[in-house]
C-alpha positions in Angstrom: -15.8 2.9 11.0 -16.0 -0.1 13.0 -14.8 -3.4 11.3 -15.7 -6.9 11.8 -13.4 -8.9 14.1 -10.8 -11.3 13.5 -8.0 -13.1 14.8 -6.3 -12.0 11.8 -6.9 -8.1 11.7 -6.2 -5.5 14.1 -7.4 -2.2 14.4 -5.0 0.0 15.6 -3.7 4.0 14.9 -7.0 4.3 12.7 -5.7 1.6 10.3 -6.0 -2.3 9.7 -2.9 -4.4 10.2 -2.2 -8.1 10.3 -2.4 -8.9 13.9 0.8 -8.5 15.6 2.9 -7.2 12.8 3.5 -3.6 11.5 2.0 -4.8 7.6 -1.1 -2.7 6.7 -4.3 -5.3 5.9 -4.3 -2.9 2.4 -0.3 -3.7 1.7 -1.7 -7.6 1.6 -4.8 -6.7 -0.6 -3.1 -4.4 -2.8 -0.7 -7.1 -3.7 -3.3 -9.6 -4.0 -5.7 -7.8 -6.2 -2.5 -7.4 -8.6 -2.6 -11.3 -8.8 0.1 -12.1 -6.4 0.1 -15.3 -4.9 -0.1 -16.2 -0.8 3.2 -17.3 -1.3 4.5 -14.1 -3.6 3.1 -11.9 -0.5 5.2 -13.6 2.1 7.9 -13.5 0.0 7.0 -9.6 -0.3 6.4 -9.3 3.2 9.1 -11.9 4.8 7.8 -11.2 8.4 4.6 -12.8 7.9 3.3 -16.0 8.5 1.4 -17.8 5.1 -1.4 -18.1 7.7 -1.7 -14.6 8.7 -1.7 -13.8 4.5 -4.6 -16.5 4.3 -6.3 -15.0 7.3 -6.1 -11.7 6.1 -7.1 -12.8 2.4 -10.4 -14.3 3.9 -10.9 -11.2 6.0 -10.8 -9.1 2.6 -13.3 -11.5 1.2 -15.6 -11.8 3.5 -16.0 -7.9 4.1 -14.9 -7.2 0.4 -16.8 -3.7 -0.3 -15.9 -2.1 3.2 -12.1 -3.4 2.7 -12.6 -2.0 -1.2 -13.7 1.4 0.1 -11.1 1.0 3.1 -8.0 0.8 0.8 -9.8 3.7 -1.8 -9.7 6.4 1.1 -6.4 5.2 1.9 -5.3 6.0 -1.6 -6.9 9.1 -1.5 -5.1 10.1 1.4 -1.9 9.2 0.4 -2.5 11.5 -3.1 -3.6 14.4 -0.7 -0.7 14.3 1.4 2.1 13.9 -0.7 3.8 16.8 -1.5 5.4 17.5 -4.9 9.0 17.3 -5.4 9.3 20.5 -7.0 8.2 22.0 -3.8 9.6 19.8 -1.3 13.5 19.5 -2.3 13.0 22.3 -5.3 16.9 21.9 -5.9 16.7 18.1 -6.4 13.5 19.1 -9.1 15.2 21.9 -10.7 18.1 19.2 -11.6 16.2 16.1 -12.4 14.2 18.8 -14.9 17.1 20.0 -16.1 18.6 16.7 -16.9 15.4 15.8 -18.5 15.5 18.3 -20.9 19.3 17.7 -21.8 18.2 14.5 -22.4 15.2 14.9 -24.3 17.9 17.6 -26.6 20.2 15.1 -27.6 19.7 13.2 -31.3 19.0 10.2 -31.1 
């Protein structure tokens, strides 16, 4: 999809970053929709400018639904590609599992 210009957004390796930086446009929004502040987002993000997190706040506002459906697919992705522990490092599972249940064993 095709997204409005900005000086503040790039579109580049089929993603949205802040122009010039290596911080996804959805890091900024995620953080934002949580309630975090312009100034809680740099502090987040210490590479960025507080104009590029105002630039890329308006951008988000402005195209609000596209940037909405944007981050969703994003987060869709990210579920469809992870892989579970218990099949990537099944050693590290089967001890954190154990442990769990040792835990969960002991009175209280």
């Amino acid at each position: 999809m095709a997204y409005p210009s900005s000086p503040y957004i790039e579109e580049r390796d089929e993603g949205l970053y802040l122009a010039g930086t290596r911080v996804s446009l959805d890091s900024v929004v995620i953080r934002f929709q949580q309630g975090a502040s312009p100034d809680k987002i740099v502090q987040s993000f210490p590479t960025l400018k507080l104009s590029q997190v105002y630039g890329a706040i308006a951008y988000y506002l402005e195209n609000e639904s596209a940037i909405q459906d944007y981050v969703a697919e994003g987060e869709r992705e990210l579920e469809r590609s992870a892989v579970p522990l218990s099949r990537s490092n099944p050693a590290l599972y089967a001890r954190l599992n154990a442990a769990r249940h040792q835990s969960a064993s002991k009175p209280t």
